[in-house]
C-alpha positions as CSV (number, residue, x, y, z in Angstrom):
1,X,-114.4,-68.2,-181.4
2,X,-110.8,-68.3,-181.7
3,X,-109.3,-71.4,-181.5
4,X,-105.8,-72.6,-180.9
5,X,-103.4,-75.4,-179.2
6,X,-101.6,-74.4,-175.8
7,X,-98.4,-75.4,-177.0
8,X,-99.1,-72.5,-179.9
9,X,-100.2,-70.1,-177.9
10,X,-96.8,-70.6,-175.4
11,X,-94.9,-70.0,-178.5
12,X,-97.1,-67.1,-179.5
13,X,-96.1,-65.3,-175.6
14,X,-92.9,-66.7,-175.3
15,X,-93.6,-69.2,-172.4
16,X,-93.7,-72.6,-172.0
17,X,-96.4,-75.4,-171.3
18,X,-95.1,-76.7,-168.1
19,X,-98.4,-79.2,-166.8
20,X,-100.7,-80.9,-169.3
21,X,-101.0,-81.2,-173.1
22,X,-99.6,-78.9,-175.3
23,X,-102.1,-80.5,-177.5
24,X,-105.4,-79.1,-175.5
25,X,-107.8,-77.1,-177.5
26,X,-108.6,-73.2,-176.4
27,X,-111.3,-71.6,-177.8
28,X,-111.6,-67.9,-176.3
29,X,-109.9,-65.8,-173.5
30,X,-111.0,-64.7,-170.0
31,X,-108.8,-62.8,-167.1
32,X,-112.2,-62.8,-165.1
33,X,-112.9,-66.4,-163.5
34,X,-116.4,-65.9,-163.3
35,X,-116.8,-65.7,-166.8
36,X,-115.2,-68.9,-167.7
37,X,-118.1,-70.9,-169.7
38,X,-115.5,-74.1,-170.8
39,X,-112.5,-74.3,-172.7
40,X,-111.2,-70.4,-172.5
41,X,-107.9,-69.8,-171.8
42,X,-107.3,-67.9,-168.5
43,X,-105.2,-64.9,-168.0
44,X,-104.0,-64.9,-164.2
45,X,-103.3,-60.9,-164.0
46,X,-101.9,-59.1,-160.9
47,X,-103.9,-56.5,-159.5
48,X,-104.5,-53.9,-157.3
49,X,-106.9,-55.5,-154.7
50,X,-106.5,-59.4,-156.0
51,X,-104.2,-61.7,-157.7
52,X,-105.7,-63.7,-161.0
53,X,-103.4,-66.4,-159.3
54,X,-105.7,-67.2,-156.5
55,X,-108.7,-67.5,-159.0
56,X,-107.0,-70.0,-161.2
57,X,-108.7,-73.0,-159.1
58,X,-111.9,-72.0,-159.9
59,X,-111.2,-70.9,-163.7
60,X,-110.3,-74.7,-164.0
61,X,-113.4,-75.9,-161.8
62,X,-115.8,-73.8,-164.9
63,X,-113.6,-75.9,-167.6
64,X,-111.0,-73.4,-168.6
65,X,-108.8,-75.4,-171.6
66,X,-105.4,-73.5,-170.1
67,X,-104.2,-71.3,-167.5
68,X,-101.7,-68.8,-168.0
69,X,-99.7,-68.1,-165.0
70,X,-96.0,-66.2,-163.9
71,X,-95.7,-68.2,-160.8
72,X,-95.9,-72.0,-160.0
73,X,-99.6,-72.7,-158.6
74,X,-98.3,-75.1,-155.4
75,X,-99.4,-79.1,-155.5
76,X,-102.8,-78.1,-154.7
77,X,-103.7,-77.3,-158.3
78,X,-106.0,-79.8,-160.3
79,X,-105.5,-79.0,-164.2
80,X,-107.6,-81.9,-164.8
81,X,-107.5,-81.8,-168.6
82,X,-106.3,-78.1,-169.0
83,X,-103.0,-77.0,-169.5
84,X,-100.7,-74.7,-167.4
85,X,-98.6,-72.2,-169.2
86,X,-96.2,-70.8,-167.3
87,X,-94.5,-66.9,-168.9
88,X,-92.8,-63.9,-167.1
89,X,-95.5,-61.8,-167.3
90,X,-99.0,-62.7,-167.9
91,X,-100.0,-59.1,-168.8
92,X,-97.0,-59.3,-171.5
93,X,-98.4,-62.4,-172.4
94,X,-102.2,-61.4,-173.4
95,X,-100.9,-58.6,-175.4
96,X,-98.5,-61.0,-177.2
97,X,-101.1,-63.9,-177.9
98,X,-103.0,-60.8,-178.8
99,X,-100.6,-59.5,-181.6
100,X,-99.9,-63.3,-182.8
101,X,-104.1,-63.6,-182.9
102,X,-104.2,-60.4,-185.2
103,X,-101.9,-61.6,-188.0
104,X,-104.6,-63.7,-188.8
105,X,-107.9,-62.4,-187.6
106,X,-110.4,-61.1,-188.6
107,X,-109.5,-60.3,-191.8
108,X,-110.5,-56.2,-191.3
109,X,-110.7,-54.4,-188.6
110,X,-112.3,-51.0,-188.0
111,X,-111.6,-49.1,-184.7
112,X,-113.6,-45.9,-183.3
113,X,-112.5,-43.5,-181.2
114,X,-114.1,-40.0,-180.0
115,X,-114.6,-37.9,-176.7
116,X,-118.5,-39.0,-176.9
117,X,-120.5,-41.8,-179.3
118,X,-117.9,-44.7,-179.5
119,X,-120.1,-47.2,-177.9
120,X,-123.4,-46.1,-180.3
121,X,-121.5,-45.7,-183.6
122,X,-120.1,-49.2,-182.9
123,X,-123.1,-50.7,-182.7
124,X,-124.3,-48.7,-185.6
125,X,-121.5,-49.7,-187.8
126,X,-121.9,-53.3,-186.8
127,X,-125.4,-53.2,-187.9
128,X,-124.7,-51.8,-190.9
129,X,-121.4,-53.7,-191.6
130,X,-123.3,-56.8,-191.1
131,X,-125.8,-56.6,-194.0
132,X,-123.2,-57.4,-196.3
133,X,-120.3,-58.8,-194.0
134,X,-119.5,-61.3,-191.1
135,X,-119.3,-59.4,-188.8
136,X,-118.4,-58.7,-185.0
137,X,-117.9,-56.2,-182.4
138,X,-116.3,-55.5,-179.3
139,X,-118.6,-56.0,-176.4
140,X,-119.6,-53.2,-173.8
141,X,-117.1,-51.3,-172.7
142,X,-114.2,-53.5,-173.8
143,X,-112.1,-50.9,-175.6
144,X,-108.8,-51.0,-173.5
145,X,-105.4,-52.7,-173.1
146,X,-107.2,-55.3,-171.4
147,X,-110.6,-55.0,-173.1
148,X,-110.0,-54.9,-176.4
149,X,-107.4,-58.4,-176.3
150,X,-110.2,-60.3,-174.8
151,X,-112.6,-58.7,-177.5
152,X,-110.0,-60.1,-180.1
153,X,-109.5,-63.3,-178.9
154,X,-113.5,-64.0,-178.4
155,X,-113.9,-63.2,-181.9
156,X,-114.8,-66.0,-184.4
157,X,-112.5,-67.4,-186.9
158,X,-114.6,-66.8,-190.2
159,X,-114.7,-63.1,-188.9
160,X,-114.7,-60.8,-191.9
161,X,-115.0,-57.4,-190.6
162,X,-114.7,-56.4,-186.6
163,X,-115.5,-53.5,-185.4
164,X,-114.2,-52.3,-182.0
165,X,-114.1,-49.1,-180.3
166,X,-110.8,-47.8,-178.5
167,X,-110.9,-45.9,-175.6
168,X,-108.0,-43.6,-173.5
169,X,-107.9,-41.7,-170.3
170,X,-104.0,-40.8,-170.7
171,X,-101.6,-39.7,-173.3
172,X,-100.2,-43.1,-175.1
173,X,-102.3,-45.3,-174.1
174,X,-104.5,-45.4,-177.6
175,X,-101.5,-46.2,-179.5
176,X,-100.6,-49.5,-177.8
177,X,-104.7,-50.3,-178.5
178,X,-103.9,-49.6,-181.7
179,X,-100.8,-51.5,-182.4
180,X,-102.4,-54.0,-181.0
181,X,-105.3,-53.9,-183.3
182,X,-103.9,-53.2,-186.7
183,X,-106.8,-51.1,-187.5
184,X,-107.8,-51.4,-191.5
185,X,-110.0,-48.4,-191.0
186,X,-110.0,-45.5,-188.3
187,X,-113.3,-43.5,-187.0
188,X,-113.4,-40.5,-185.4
189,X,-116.5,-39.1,-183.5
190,X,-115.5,-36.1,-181.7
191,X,-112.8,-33.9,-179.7
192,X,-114.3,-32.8,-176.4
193,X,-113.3,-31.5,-172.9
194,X,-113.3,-35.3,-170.8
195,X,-109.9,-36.6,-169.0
196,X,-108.9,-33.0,-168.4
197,X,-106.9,-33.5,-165.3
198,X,-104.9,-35.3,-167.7
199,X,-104.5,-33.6,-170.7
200,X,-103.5,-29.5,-170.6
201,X,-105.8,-28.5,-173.3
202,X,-108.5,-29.8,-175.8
203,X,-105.8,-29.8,-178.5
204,X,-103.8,-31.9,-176.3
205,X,-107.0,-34.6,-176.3
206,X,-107.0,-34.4,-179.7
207,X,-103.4,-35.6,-180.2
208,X,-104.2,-38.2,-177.5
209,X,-107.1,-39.1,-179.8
210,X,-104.7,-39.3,-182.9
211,X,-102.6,-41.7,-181.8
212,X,-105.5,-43.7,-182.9
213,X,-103.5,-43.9,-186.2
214,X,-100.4,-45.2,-185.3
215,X,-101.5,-49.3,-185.8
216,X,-102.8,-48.0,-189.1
217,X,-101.6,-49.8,-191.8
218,X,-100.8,-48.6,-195.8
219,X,-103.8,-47.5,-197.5
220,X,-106.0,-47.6,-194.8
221,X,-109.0,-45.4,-194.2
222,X,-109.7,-42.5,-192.0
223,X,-113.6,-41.4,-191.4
224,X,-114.0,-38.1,-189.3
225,X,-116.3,-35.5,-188.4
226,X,-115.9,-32.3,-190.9
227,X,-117.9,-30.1,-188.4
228,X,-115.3,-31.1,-185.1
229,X,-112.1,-28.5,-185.7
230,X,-109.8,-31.2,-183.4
231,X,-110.8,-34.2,-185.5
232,X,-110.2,-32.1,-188.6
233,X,-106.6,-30.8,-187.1
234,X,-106.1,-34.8,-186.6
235,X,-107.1,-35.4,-190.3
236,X,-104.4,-32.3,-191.4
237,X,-101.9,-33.5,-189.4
238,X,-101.9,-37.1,-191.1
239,X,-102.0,-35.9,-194.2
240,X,-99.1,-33.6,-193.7
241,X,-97.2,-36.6,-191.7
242,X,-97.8,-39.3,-194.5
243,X,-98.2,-37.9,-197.8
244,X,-98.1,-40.7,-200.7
245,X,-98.9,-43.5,-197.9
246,X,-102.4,-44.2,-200.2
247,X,-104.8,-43.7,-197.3
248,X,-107.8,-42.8,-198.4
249,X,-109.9,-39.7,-196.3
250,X,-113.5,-39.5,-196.1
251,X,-115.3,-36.5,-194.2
252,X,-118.6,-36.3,-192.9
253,X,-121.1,-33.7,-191.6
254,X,-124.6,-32.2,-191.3
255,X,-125.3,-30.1,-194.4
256,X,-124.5,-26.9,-194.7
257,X,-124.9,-24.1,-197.0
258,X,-121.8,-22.1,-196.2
259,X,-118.6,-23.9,-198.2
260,X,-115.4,-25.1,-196.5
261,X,-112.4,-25.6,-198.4
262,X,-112.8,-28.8,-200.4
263,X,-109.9,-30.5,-198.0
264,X,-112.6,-30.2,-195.0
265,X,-115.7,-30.5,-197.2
266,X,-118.0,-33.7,-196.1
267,X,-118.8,-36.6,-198.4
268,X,-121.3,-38.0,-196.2
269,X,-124.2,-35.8,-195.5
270,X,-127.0,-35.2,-193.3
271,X,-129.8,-32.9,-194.0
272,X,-133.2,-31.8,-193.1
273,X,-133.4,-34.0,-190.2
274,X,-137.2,-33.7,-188.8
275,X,-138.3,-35.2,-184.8
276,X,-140.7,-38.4,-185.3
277,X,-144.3,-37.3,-184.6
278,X,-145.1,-38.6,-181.1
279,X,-142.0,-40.8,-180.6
280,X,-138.0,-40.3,-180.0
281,X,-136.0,-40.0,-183.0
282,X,-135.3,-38.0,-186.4
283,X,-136.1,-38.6,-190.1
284,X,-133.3,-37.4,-192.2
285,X,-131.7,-37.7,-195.8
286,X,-128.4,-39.5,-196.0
287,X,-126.4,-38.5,-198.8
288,X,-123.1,-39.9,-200.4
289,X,-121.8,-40.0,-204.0
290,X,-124.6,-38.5,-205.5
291,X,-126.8,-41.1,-203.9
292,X,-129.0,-40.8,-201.2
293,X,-131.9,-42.4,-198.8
294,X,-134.0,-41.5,-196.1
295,X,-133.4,-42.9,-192.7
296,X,-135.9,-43.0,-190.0
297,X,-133.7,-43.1,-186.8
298,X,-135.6,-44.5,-183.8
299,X,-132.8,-43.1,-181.0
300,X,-133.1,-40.0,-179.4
301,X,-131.0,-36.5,-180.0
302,X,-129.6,-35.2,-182.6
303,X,-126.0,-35.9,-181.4
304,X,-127.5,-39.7,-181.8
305,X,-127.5,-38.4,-185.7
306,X,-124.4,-37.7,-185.8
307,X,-123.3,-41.1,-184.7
308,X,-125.5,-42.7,-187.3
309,X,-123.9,-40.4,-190.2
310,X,-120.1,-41.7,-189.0
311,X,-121.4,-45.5,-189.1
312,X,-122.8,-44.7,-192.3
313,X,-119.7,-42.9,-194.0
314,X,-117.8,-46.0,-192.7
315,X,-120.0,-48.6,-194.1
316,X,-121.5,-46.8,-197.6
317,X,-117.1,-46.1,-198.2
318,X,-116.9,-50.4,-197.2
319,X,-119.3,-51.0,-200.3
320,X,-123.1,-50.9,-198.2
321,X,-125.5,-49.1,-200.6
322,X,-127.5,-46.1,-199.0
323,X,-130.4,-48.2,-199.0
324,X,-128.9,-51.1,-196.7
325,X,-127.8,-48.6,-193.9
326,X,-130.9,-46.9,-193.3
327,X,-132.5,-50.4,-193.3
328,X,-130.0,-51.7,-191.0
329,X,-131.2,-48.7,-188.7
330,X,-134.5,-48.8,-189.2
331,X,-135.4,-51.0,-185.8
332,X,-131.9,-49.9,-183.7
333,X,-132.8,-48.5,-180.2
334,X,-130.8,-46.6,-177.8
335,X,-128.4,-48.5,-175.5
336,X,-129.1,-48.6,-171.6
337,X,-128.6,-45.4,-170.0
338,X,-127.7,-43.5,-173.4
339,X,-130.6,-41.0,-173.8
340,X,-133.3,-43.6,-173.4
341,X,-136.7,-42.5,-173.3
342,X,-139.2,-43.9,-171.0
343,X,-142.9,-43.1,-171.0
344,X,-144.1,-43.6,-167.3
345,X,-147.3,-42.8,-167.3
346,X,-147.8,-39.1,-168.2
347,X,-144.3,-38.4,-167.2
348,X,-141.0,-38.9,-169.5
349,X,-137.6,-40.0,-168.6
350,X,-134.7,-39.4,-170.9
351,X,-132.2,-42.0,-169.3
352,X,-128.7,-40.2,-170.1
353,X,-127.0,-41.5,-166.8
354,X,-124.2,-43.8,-168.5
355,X,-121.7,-40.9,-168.5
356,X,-121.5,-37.0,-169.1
357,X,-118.8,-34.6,-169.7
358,X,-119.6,-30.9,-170.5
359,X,-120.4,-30.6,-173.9
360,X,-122.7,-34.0,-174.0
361,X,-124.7,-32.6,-170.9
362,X,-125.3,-29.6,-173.1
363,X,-126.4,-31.4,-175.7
364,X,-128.3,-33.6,-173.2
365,X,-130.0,-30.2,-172.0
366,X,-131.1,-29.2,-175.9
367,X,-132.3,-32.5,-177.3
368,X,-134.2,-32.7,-174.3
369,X,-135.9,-29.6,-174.4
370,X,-136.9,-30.5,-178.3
371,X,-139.4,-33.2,-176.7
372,X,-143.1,-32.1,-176.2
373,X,-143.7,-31.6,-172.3
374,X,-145.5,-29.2,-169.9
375,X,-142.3,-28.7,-167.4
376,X,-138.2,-29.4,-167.8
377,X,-136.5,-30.9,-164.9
378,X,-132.7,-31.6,-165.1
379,X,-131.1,-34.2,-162.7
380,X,-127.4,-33.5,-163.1
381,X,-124.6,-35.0,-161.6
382,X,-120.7,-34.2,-161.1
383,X,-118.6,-33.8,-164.6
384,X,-115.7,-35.6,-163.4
385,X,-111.7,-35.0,-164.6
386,X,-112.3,-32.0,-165.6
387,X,-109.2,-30.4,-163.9
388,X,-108.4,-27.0,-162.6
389,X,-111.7,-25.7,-165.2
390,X,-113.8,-27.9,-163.7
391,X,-115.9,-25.3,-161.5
392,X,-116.6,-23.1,-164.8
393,X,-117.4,-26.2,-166.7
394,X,-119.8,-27.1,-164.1
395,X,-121.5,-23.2,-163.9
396,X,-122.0,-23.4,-167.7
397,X,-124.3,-26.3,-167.3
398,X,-126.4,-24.7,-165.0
399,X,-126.2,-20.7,-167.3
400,X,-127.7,-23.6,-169.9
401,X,-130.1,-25.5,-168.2
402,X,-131.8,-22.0,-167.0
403,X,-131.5,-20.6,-170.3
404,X,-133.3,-23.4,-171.9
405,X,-136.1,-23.4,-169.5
406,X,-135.5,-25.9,-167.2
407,X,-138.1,-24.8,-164.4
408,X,-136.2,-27.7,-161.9
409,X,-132.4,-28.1,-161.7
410,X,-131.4,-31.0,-159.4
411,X,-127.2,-31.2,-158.5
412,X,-126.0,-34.3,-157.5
413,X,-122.0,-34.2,-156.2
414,X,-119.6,-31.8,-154.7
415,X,-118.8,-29.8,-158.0
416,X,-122.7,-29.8,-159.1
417,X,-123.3,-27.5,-156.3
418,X,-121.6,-25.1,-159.2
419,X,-124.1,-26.2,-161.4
420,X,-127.1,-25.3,-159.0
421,X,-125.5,-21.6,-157.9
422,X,-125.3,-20.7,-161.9
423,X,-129.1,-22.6,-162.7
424,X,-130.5,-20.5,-159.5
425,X,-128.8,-17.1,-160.9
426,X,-131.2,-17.8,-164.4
427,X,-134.1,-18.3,-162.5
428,X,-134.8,-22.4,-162.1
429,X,-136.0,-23.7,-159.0
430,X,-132.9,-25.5,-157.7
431,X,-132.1,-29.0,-155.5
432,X,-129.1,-30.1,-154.1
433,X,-128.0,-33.4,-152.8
434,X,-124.7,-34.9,-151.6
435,X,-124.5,-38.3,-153.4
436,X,-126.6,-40.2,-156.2
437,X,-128.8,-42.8,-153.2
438,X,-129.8,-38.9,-151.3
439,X,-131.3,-37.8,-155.2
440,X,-133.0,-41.2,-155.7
441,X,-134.9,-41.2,-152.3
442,X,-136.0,-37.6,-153.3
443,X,-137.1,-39.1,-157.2
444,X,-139.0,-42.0,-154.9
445,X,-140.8,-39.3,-152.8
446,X,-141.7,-36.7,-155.8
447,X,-142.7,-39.5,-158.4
448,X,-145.1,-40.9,-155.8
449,X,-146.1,-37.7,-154.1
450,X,-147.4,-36.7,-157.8
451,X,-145.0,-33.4,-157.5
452,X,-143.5,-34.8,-160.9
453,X,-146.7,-36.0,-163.0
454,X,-148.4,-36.0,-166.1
455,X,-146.5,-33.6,-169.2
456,X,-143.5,-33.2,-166.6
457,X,-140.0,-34.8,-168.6
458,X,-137.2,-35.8,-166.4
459,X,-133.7,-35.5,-167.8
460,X,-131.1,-37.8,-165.8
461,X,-127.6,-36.8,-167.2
462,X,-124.1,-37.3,-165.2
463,X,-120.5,-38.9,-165.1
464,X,-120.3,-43.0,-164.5
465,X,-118.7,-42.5,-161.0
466,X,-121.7,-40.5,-159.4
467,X,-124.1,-43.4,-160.3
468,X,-127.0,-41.6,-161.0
469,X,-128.6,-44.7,-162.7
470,X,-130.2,-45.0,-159.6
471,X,-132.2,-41.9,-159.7
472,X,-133.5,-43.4,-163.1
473,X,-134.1,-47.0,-162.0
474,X,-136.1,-45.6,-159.0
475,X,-138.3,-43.8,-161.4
476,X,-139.2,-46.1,-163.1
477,X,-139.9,-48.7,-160.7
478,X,-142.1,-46.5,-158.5
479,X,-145.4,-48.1,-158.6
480,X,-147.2,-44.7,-159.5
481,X,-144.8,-44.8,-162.6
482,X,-145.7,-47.7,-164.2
483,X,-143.8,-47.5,-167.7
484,X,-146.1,-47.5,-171.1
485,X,-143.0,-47.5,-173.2
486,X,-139.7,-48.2,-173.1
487,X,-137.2,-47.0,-175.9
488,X,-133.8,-49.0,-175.6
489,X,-131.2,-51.9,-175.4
490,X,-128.1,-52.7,-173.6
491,X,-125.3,-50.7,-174.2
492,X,-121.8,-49.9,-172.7
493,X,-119.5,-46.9,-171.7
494,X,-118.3,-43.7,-173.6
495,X,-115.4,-42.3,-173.3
């Protein structure tokens, strides 16, 4: 991990080492005291509900190295051997040791940013990054202004490439992520309508989205998605705005047989993708540069290809042969709650619960429907910040569900009672139930009742605030539901 003196990281935010040795050793960052493991160096933030200040005792009782504080602590604090660092604003501060950390590592840096697949394209692109590379990601969901600093400064020294994933909700608030990260390469997964209360219009997101580029430095590289018309307007834009910068563009896609202008033409390609016999996933070719492999993709959806193919136009343009990605890939698994499948007996789960907005619950809908079962039954929770459109957004789900065949639509939420009206209008049987714990006791009841059975699939699908993880963890711990097989790992938050 990072490693650095007190008295340099005072410097570094401007403060001053007013208790213990300026001499004492750091070695990675923490603003949570619980997750102090020895020799960190604590952030005491405000906040809304609790002061880092009064957690500053016990960040020293787990062995932080130094404490970093904008008020004194009283005569009751114990450094011990730590060091107290005392600056006028401790937020300030992490950003600043942040900026100083950066000018020196890791050497490269690749940041990802999209409506929907940050999180899996990360881990993709670390996997793939890492066959040739040393190589580290951002953990979870640690894509903020407070997220990605402690991903930073938790890094290792000898870091070659890191790859972290930046995240927004509001308008400016990617381009101080970016400016703090210096970004050496810039993904893009997707434009779509989430964070609508704050945003007036999908173009809007995407210049949210853009701002991706302002910590990009001279020659650096931009990978988007040639089939997204917002990421390619992004692309445009750029090239208009810095003309003769030397940043090199590369686009990728699914093939296609109609021909876009060679400006918005992939380079990356995925074609003839096929569903794994008896088992989630695709096989597909990846082409590039006139070479290309197949890749046997373990993760369910084809919107989980899509991810692959960015991570793979990152890393085949970063000098990983064709060959090395779709070995990298060969064993990945879905991350927790991110389209897993679950084999509980004879009935399926498809896990989708981490978060949803109104194009991925779509696409939730359709990848699920491409799985082999004898009935479709949709769990879907509230789409939330959707804005004024959120009703519409919410009835479109539910023309879509029926459409496709979903025999059982299940709303969970105030707004999914849209969702319900629209599914019962196309015909599907419909449920609906106030909050996430009212839908899991009904899961617990029909699992074990044998209502949902053998050749039934279950699709679980909504946003991270209506919790509907528990509707899937209830499934799969009911007795008569005893899981076979289990696709998936841990993985963290899209946004």
């Amino acid at each position: 991990m990072v490693e650095r003196s007190a008295g340099s990281a005072a410097a570094a935010m401007g403060g001053q080492v007013v208790s213990g040795d300026p001499a004492v050793m750091w070695n990675g960052a923490a603003i949570d005291s619980r997750k102090i493991e020895g020799r960190e160096i604590f952030f005491a933030l405000p906040g809304e509900r609790a002061d880092g200040h009064d957690f500053v005792p016990g960040a020293l009782a787990r062995g932080a190295g130094a404490v970093v504080v904008h008020r004194d602590l009283g005569p009751a604090a114990r450094l011990g051997e730590a060091a107290c660092i005392r600056v006028e604003d401790t937020y300030e501060a992490l950003h600043a040791l942040t900026r100083e950390v950066r000018t020196q590592v890791p050497e490269s840096l690749v940041a990802i940013t999209g409506s929907a697949g940050k999180t899996t394209t990360k881990e993709l692109l670390a996997a793939m990054l890492g066959r040739r590379f040393r190589t580290e990601r951002s953990p979870g969901n640690l894509n903020n202004l407070y997220g990605f600093p402690l991903s930073l400064l938790n890094i290792r020294d000898d870091c070659a490439w890191m790859v972290a994933e930046m995240g927004m909700s509001t308008p400016g608030e990617l381009r101080q992520v970016s400016l703090l990260g210096r970004p050496d390469a810039a993904v893009f997964t997707n434009v779509r309508p989430a964070h609508l209360e704050n945003f007036d219009n999908l173009r809007a997101i995407a210049d949210a989205k853009a701002e991706l580029l302002a910590g990009l430095g001279q020659g650096g590289l931009i990978v988007a998605n040639a089939d997204d018309p917002e990421v390619l307007h992004i692309v445009e834009q750029h090239r208009a705005r810095c003309e003769g910068s030397g940043t090199r563009y590369v686009l990728y896609g699914m093939e296609r047989e109609d021909q876009a202008p060679a400006d918005s033409r992939p380079q990356v390609t995925a074609s003839s993708p096929e569903s794994l016999e008896g088992r989630p996933g695709h096989r597909f070719v990846l082409s590039a540069g006139g070479d290309s492999a197949e890749v046997v993709f373990q993760v369910h959806g084809l919107y989980n290809v899509e991810n692959c193919l960015a991570a793979a136009a990152c890393a085949h343009t970063l000098g990983v042969p064709l060959a090395e990605i779709a070995a990298s890939v060969a064993d990945f698994r879905a991350g927790a709650m991110r389209g897993e499948v679950h084999r509980l007996g004879g009935l399926t789960l498809v896990d989708d619960s981490y978060n949803s907005n109104p194009d991925a619950a779509v696409r939730a809908l359709e990848s699920a429907r491409r799985l082999e079962a004898r009935r479709y039954v949709a769990v879907l929770g509230d789409m939330l910040e959707l804005g004024p459109g959120a009703p519409a957004f919410h009835r479109a789900v539910g023309d879509r569900a029926a459409a496709l065949g979903f025999a059982v639509v299940v709303g969970v939420g105030e707004l999914a009672r849209e969702i319900v009206a629209a599914a019962a209008r196309g015909g599907a049987e419909t449920l609906w139930f106030e909050d996430a714990e009212q839908a899991a006791d009904w899961a617990s009841r029909v699992v074990s009742g044998a209502d949902l059975g053998a050749g039934d699939l279950v699709l679980v699908k909504g946003s991270r605030g209506v919790g509907l993880e528990v509707v899937a963890r209830m499934m799969i711990t009911e007795p008569s539901a005893a899981p076979d097989n289990t696709v998936g790992d841990v993985d963290e938050r899209q946004n």
